[in-house]
Backbone of each chain as ProteinMPNN parsed JSONL, in Angstrom:
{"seq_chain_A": "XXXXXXXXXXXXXXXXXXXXXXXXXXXXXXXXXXXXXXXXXXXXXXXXXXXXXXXXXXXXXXXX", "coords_chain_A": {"N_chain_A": [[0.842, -1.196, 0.0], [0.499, 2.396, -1.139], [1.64, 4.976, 0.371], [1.722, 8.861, 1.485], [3.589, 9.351, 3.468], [6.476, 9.779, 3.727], [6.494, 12.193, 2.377], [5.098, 14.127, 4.129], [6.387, 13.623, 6.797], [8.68, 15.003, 6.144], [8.039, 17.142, 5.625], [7.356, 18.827, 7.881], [9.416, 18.695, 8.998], [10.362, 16.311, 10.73], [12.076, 13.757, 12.318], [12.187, 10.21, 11.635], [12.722, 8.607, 13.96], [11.432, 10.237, 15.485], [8.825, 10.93, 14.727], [8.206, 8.43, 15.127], [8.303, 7.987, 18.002], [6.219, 10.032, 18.608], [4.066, 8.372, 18.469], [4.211, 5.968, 19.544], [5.656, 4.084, 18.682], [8.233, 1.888, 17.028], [11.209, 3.02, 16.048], [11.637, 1.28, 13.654], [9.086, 0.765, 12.409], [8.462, 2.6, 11.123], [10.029, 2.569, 9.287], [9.756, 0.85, 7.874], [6.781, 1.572, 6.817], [7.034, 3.488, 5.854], [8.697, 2.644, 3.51], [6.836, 0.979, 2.131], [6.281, -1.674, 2.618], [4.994, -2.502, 5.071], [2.192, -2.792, 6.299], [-0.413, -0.055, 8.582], [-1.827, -1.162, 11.579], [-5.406, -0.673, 11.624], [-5.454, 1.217, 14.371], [-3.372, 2.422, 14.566], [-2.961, 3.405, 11.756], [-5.227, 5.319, 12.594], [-4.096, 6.765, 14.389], [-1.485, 7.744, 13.23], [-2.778, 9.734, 10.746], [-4.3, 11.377, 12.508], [-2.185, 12.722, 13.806], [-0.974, 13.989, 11.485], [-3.079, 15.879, 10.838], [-5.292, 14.533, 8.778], [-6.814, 12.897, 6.792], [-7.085, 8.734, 7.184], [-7.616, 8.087, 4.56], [-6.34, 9.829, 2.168], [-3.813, 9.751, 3.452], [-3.041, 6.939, 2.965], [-3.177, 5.144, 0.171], [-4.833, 2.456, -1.52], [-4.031, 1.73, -3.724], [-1.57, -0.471, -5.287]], "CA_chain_A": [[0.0, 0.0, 0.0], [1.252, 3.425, -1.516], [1.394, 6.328, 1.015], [2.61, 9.789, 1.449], [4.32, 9.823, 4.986], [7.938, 10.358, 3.824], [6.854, 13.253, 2.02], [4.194, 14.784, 4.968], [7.185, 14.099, 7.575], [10.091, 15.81, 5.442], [7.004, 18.541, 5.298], [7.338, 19.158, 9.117], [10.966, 18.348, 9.686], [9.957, 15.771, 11.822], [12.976, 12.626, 12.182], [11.742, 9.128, 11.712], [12.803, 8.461, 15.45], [10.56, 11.335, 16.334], [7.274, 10.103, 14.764], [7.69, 6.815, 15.943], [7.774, 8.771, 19.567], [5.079, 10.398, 18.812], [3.021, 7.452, 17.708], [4.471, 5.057, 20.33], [5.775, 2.448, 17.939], [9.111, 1.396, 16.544], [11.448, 3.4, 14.258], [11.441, 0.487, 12.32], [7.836, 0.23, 12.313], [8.017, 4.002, 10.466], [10.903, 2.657, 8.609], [8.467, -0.415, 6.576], [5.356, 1.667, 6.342], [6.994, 4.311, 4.699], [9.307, 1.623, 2.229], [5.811, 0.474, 1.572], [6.548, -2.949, 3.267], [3.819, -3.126, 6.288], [0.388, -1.789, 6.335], [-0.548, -0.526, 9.591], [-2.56, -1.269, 12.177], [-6.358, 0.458, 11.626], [-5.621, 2.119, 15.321], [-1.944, 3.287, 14.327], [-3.353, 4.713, 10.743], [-5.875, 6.336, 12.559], [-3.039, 7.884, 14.922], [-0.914, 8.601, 12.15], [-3.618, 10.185, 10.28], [-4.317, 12.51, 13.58], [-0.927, 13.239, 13.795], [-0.528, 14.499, 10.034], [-4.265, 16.153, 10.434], [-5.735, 14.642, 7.672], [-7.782, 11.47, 6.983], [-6.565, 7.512, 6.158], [-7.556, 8.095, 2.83], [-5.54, 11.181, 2.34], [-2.839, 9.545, 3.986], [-2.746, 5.993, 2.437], [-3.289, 5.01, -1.277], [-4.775, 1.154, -1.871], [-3.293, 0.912, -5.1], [-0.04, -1.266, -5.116]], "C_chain_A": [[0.885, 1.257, 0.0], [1.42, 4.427, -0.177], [2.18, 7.726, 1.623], [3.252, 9.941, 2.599], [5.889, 10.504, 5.105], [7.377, 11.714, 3.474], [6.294, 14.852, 3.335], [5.333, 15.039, 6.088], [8.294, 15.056, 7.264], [9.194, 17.373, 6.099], [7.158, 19.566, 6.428], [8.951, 19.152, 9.786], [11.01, 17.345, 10.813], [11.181, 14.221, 11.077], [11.875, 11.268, 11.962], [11.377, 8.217, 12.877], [11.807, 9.611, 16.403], [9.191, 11.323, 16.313], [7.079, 9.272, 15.164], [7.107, 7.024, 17.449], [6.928, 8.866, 19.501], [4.077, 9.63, 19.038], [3.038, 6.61, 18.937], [4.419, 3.288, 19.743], [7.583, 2.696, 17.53], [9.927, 2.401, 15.35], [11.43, 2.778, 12.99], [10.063, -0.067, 11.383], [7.441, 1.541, 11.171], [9.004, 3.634, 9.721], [10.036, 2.048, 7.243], [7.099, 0.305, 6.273], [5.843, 2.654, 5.288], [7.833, 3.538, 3.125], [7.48, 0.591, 2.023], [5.225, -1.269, 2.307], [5.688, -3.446, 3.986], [2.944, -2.586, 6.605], [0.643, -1.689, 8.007], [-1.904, -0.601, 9.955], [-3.892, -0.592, 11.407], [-6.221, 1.504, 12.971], [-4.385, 2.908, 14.836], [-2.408, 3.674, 12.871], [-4.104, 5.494, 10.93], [-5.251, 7.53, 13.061], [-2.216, 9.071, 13.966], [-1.654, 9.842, 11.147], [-3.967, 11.462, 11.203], [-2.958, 13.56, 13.71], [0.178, 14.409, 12.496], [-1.751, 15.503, 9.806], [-4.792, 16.202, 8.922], [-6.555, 13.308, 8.142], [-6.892, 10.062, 6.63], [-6.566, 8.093, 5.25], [-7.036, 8.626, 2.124], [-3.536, 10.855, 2.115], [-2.197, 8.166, 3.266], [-3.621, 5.697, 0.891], [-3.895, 3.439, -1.37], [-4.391, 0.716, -2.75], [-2.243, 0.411, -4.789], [1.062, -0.454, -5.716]], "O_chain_A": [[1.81, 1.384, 0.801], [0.453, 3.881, 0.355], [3.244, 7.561, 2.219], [3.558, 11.128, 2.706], [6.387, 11.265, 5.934], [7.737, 12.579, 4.272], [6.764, 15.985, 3.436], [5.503, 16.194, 6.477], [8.748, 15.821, 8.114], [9.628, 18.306, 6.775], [7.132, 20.783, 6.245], [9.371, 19.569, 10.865], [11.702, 17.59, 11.801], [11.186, 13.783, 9.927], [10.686, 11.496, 12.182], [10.425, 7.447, 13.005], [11.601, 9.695, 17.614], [8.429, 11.551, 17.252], [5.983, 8.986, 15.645], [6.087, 6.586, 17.98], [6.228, 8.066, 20.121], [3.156, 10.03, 19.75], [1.945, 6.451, 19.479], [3.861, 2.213, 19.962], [8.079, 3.785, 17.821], [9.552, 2.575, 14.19], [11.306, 3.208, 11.843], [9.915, -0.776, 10.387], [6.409, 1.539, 10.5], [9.201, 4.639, 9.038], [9.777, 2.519, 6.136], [6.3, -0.273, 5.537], [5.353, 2.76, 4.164], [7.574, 3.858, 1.965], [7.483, -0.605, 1.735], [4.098, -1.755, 2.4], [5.388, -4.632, 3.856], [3.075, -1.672, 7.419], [1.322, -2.449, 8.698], [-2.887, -0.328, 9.265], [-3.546, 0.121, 10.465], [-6.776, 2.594, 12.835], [-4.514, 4.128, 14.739], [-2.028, 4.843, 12.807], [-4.234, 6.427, 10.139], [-5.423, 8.7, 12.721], [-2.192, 10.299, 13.881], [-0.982, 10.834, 10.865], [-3.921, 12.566, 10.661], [-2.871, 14.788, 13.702], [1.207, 15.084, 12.516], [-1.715, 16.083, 8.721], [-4.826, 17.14, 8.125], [-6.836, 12.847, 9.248], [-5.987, 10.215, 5.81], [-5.565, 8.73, 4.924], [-7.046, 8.065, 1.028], [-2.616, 11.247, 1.397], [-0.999, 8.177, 2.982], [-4.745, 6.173, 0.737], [-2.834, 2.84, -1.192], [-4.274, -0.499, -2.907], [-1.78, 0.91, -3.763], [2.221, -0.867, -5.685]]}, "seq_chain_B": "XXXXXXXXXXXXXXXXXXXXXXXXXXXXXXXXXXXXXXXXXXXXXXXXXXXXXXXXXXXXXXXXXXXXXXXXXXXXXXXXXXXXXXXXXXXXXXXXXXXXXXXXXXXXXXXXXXXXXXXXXXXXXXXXXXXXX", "coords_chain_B": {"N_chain_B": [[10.035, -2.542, 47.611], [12.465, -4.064, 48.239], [11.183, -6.044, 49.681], [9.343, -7.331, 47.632], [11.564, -8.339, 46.08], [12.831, -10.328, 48.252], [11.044, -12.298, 48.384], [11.015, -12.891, 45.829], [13.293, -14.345, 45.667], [13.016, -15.682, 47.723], [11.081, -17.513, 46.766], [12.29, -18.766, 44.3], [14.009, -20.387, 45.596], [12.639, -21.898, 46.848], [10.946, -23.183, 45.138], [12.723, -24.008, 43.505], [13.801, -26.182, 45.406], [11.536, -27.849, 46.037], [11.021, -29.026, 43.148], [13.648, -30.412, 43.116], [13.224, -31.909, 45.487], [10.973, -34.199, 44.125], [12.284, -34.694, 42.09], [14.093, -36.195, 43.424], [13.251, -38.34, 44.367], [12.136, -39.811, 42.498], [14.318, -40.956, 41.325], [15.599, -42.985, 42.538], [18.437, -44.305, 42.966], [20.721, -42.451, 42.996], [20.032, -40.242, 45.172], [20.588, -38.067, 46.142], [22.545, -36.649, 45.048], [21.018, -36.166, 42.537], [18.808, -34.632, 43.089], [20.101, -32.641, 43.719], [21.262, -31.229, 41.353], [19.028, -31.03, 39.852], [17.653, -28.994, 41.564], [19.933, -27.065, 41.417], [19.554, -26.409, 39.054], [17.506, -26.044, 38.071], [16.939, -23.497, 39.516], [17.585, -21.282, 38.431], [15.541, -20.788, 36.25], [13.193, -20.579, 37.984], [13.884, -18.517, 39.702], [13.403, -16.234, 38.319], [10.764, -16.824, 36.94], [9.976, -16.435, 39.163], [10.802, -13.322, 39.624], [9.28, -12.146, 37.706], [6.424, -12.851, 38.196], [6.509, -11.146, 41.275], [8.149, -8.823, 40.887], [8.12, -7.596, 38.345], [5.417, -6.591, 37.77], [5.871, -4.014, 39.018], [7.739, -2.443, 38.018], [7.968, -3.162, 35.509], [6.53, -0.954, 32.521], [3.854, -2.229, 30.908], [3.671, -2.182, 27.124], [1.56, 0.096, 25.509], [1.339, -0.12, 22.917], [2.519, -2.16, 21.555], [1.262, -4.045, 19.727], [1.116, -3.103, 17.63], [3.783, -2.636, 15.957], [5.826, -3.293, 13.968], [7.691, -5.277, 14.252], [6.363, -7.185, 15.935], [4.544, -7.849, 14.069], [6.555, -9.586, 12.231], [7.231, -11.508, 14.314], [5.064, -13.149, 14.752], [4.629, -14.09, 12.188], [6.837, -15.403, 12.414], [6.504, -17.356, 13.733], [3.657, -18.637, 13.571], [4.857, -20.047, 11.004], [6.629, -21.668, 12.205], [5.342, -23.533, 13.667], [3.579, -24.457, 11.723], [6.097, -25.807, 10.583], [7.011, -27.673, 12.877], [4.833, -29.308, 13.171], [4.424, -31.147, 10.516], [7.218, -31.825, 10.67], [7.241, -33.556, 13.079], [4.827, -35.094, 12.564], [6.421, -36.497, 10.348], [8.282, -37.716, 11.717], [6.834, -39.506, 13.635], [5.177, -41.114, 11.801], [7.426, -42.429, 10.896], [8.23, -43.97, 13.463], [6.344, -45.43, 13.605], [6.258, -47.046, 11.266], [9.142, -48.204, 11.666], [8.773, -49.584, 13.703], [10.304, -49.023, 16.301], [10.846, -47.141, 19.003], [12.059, -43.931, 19.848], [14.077, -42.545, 22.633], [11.617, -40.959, 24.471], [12.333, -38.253, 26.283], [14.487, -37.233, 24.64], [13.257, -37.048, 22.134], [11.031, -35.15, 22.566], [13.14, -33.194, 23.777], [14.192, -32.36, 21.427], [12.171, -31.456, 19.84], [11.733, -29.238, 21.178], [13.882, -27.797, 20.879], [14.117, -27.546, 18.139], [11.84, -26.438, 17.356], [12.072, -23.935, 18.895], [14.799, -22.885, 17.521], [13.488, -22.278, 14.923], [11.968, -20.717, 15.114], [13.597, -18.578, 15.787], [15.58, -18.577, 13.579], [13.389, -17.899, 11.409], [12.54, -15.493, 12.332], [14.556, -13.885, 11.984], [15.54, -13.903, 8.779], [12.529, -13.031, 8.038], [12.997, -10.892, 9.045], [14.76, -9.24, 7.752], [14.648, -9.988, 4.966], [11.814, -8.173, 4.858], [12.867, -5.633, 5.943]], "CA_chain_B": [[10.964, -3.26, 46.407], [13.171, -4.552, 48.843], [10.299, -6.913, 50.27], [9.239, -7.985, 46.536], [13.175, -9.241, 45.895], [13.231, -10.814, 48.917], [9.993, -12.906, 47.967], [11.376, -13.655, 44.623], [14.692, -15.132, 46.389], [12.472, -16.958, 48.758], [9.984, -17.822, 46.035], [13.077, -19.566, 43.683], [14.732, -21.177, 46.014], [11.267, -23.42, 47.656], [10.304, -24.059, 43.933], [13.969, -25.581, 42.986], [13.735, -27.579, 46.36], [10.708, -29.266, 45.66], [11.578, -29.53, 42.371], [14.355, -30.467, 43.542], [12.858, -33.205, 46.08], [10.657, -34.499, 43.442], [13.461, -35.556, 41.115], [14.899, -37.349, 43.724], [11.893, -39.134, 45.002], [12.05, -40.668, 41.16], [15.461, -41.329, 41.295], [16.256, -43.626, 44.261], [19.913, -45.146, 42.957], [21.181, -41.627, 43.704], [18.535, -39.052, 45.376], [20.729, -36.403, 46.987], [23.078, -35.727, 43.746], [19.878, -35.86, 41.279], [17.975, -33.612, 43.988], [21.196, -31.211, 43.799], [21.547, -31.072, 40.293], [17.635, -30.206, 39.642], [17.551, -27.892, 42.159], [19.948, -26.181, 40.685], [19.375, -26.603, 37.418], [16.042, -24.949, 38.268], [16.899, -22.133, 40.315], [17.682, -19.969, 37.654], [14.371, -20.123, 35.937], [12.812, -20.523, 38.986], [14.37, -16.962, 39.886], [12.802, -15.605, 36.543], [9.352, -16.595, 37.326], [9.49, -14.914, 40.655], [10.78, -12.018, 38.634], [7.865, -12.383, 36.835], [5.893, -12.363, 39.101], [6.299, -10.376, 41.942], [8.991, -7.919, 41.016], [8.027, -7.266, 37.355], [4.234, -5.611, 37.806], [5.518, -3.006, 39.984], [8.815, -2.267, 37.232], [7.572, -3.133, 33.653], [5.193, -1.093, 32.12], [3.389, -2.784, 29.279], [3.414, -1.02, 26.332], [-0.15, -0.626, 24.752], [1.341, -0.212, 21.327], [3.287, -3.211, 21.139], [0.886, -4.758, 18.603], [1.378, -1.729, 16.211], [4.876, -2.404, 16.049], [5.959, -4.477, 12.737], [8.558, -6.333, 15.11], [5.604, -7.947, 16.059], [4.131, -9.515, 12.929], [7.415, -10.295, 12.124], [7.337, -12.738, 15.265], [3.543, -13.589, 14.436], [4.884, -15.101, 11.062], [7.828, -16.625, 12.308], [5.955, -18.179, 15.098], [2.986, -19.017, 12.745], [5.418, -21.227, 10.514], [7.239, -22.951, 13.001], [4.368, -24.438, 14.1], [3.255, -25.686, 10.569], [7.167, -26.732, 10.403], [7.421, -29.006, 13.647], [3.309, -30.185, 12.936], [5.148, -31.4, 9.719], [7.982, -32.919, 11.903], [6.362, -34.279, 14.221], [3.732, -35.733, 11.734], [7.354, -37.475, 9.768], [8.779, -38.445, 12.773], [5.789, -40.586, 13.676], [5.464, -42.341, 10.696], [9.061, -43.382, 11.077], [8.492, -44.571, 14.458], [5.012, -46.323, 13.5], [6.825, -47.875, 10.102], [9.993, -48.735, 11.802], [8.194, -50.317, 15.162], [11.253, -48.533, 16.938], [10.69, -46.122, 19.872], [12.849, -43.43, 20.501], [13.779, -42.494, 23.973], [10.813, -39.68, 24.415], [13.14, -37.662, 26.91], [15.234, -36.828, 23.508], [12.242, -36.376, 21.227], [10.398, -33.973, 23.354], [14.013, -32.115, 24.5], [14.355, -31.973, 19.719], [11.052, -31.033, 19.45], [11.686, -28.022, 21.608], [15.178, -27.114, 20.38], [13.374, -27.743, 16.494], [10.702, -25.153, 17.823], [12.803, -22.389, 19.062], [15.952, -22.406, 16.415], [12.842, -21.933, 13.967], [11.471, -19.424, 15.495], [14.912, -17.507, 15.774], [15.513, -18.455, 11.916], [12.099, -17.091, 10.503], [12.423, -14.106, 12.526], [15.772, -13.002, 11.466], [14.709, -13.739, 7.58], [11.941, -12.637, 7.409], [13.476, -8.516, 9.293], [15.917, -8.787, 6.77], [13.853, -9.431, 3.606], [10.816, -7.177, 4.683], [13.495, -4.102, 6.608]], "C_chain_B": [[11.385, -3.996, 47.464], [12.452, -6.089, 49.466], [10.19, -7.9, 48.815], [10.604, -8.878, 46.124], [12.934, -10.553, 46.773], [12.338, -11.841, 49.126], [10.849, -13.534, 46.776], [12.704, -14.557, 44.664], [14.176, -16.413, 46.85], [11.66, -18.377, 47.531], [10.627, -19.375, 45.115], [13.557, -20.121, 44.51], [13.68, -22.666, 47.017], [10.759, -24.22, 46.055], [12.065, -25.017, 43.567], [14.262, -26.63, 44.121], [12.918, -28.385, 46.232], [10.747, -29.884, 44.462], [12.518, -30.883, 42.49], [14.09, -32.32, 44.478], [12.149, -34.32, 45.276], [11.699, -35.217, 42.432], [14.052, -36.683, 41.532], [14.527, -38.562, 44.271], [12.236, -40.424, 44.021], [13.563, -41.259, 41.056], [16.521, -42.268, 42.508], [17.675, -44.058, 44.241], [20.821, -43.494, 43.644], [20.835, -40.435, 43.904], [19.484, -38.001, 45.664], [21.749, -35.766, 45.986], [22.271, -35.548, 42.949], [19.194, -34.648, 41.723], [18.96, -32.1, 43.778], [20.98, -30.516, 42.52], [20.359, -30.039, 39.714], [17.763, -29.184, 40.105], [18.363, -26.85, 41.4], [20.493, -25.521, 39.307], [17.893, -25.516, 37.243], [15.762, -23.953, 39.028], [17.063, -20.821, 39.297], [16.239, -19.293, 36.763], [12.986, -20.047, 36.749], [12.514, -18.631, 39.525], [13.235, -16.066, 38.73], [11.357, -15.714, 36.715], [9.109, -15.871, 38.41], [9.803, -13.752, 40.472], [9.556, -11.517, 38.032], [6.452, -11.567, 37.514], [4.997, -11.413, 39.915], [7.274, -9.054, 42.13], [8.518, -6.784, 39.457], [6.279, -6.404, 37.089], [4.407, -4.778, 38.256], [6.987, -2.385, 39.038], [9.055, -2.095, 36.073], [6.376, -2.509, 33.42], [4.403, -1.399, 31.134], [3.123, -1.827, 28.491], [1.891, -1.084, 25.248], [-0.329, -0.526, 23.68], [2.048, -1.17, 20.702], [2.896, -3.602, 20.204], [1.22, -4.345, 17.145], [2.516, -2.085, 15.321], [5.148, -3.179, 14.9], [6.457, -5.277, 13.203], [7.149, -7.667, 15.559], [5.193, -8.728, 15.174], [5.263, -9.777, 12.355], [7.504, -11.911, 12.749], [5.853, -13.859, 15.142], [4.08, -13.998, 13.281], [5.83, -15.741, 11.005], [7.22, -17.823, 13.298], [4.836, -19.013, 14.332], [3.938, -20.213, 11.635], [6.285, -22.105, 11.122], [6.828, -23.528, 13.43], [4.179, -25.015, 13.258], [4.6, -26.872, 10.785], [7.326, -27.736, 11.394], [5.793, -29.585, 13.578], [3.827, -31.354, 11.648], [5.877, -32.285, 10.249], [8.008, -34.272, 12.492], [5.934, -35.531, 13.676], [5.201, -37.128, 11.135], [7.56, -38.365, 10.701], [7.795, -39.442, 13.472], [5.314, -41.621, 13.114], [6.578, -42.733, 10.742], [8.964, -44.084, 11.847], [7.62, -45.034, 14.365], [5.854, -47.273, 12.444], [7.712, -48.727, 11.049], [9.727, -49.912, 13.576], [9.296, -50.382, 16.38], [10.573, -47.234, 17.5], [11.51, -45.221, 20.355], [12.437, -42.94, 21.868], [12.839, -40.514, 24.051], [11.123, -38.552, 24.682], [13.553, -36.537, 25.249], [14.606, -36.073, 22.231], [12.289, -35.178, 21.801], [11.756, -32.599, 23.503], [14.695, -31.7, 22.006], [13.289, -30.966, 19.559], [11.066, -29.564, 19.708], [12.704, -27.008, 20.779], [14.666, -26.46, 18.676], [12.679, -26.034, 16.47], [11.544, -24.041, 17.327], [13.913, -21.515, 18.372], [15.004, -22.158, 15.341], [12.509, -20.824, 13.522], [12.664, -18.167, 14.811], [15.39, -17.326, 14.308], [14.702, -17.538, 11.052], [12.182, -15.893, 10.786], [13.378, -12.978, 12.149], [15.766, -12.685, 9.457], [14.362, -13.297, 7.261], [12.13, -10.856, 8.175], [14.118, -8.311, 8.271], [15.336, -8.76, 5.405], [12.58, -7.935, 4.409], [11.45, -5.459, 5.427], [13.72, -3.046, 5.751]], "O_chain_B": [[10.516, -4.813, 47.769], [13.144, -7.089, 49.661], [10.765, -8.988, 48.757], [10.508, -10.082, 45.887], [12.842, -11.663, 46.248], [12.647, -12.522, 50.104], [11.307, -14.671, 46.887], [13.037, -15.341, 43.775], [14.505, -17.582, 46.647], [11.716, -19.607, 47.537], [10.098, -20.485, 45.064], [13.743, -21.147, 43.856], [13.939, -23.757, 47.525], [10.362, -25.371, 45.874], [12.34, -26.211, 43.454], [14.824, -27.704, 43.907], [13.188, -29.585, 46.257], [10.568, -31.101, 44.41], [12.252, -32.022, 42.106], [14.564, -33.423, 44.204], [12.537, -35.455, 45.555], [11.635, -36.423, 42.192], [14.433, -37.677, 40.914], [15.212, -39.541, 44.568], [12.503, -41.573, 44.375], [13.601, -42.344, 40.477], [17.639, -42.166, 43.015], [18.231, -44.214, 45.328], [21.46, -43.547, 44.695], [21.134, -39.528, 43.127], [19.078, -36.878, 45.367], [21.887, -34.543, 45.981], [22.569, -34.561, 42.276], [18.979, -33.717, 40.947], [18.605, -30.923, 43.714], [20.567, -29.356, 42.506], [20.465, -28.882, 39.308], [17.997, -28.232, 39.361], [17.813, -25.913, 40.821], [21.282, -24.709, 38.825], [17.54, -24.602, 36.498], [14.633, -23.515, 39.254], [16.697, -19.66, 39.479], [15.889, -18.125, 36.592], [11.934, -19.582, 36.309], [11.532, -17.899, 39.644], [12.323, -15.277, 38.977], [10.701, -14.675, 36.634], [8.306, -14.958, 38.605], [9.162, -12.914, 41.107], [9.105, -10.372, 38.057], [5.843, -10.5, 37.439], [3.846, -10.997, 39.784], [7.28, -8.359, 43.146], [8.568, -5.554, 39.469], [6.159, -5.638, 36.132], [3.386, -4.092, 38.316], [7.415, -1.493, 39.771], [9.862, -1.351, 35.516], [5.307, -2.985, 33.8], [4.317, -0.481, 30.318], [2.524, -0.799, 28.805], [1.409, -1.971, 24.545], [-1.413, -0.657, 23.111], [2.246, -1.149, 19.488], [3.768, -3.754, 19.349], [1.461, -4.904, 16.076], [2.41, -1.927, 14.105], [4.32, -4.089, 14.925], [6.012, -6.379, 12.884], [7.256, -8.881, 15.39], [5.294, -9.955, 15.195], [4.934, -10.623, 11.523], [7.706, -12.988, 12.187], [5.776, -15.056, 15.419], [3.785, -15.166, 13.539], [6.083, -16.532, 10.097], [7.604, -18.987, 13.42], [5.035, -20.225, 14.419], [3.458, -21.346, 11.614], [6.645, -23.172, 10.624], [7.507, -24.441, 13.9], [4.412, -26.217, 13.385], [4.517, -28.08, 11.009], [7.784, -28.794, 10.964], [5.743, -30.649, 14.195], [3.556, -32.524, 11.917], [5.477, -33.44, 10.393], [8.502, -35.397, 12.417], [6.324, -36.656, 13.989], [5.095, -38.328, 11.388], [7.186, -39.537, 10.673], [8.429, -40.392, 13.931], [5.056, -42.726, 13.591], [6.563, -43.94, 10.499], [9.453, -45.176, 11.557], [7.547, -45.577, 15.467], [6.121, -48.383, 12.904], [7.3, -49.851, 11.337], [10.464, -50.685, 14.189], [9.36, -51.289, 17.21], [9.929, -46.434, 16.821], [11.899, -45.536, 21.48], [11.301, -42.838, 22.331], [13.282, -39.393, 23.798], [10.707, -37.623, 23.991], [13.037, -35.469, 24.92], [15.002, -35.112, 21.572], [13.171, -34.325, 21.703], [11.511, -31.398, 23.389], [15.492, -30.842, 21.627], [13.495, -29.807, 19.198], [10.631, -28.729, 18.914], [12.486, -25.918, 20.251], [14.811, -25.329, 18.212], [12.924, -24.989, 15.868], [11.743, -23.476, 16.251], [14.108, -20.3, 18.405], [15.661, -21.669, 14.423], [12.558, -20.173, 12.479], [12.631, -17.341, 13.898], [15.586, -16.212, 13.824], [15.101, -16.697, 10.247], [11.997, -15.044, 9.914], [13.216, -11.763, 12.03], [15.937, -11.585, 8.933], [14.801, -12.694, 6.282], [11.477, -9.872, 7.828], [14.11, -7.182, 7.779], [15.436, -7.757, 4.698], [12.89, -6.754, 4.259], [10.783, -4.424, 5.456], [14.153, -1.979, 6.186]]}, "name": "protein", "num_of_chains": 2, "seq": "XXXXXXXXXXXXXXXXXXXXXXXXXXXXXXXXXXXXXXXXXXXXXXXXXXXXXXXXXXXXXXXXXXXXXXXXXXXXXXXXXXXXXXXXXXXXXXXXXXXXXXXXXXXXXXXXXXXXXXXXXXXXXXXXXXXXXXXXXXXXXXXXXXXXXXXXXXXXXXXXXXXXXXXXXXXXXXXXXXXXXXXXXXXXXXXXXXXXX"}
């Protein structure tokens, strides 16, 4: 699943180690969603999604 | 704290004695070196459960995003095929020992079966961080 997070965090200056904080997950867990690698959760895309103020849908792409 | 330790001291050292007595109950040719050995052979994870316990609710705090975490379904799909793989196993190793009307000593199975398990585990999980990282 496609989605814009590298470009939304660059957007903010926000580290990779610093969203994960935020989120309360794994840098590596922000490393695979943004290499496309591991869908997340529905509670951690809704976080993420809060965190970026926008929506899932916004935020993640279902196309491959 | 100081009380909780001093529980989890007490705690390991009555479970590797009866342990401990138990072994040697079964073992009558020589009870008080088998009894030793158990004991403490089983004090260490003995220790660890009383860690567990009564030291570790008042020290660890669970994290309530653990699931989130990809590390996790990492371990959820290495854990998930090491089960097919020793069901598999298992399943061979049975027909061998039904075909061949030879019994291995169970002790040995059971102490494979585990080892089988857990080097699987540790396999799949390193695998599959490294393809999906």
């Amino acid at each position: 699943m496609r989605n814009s997070l590298t470009e939304r965090r660059a957007e903010r200056g926000w580290s990779q180690a610093e969203l994960a904080e935020r989120l309360g997950v794994s840098r590596q867990t922000i490393i695979s969603i943004e290499k496309g690698r591991f869908d997340p959760s529905l509670p951690l895309a809704f976080r993420l999604a809060r965190e970026f103020g926008t929506s899932i849908e916004d935020l993640f792409d279902p196309e491959p | 704290m100081f009380a909780r330790w001093t529980l989890t001291i007490a705690f390991a050292l009555v479970v590797a004695a009866l342990i401990g007595a138990v072994a040697s109950v079964f073992n009558p040719e020589a009870p008080l070196v088998t009894g030793l050995v158990f004991a403490a052979a089983t004090l260490g994870p003995a220790g660890a459960l009383g860690w567990f316990l009564f030291v570790s609710p008042k020290t660890v705090t669970p994290d309530p995003n653990a699931e989130d975490n990809v590390e996790n379904t990492w371990l959820e799909k290495a854990a998930s095929a090491a089960f097919v793989d020793l069901l598999v196993l298992l399943s061979i190793a049975l027909a061998v020992v039904s075909v061949s009307g030879r019994s291995p000593d169970p002790q040995l199975l059971l102490l494979g079966a585990v080892v089988v398990a857990m080097c699987d585990v540790a396999i799949r999980y390193v695998v599959t961080a490294r393809r999906e990282r």
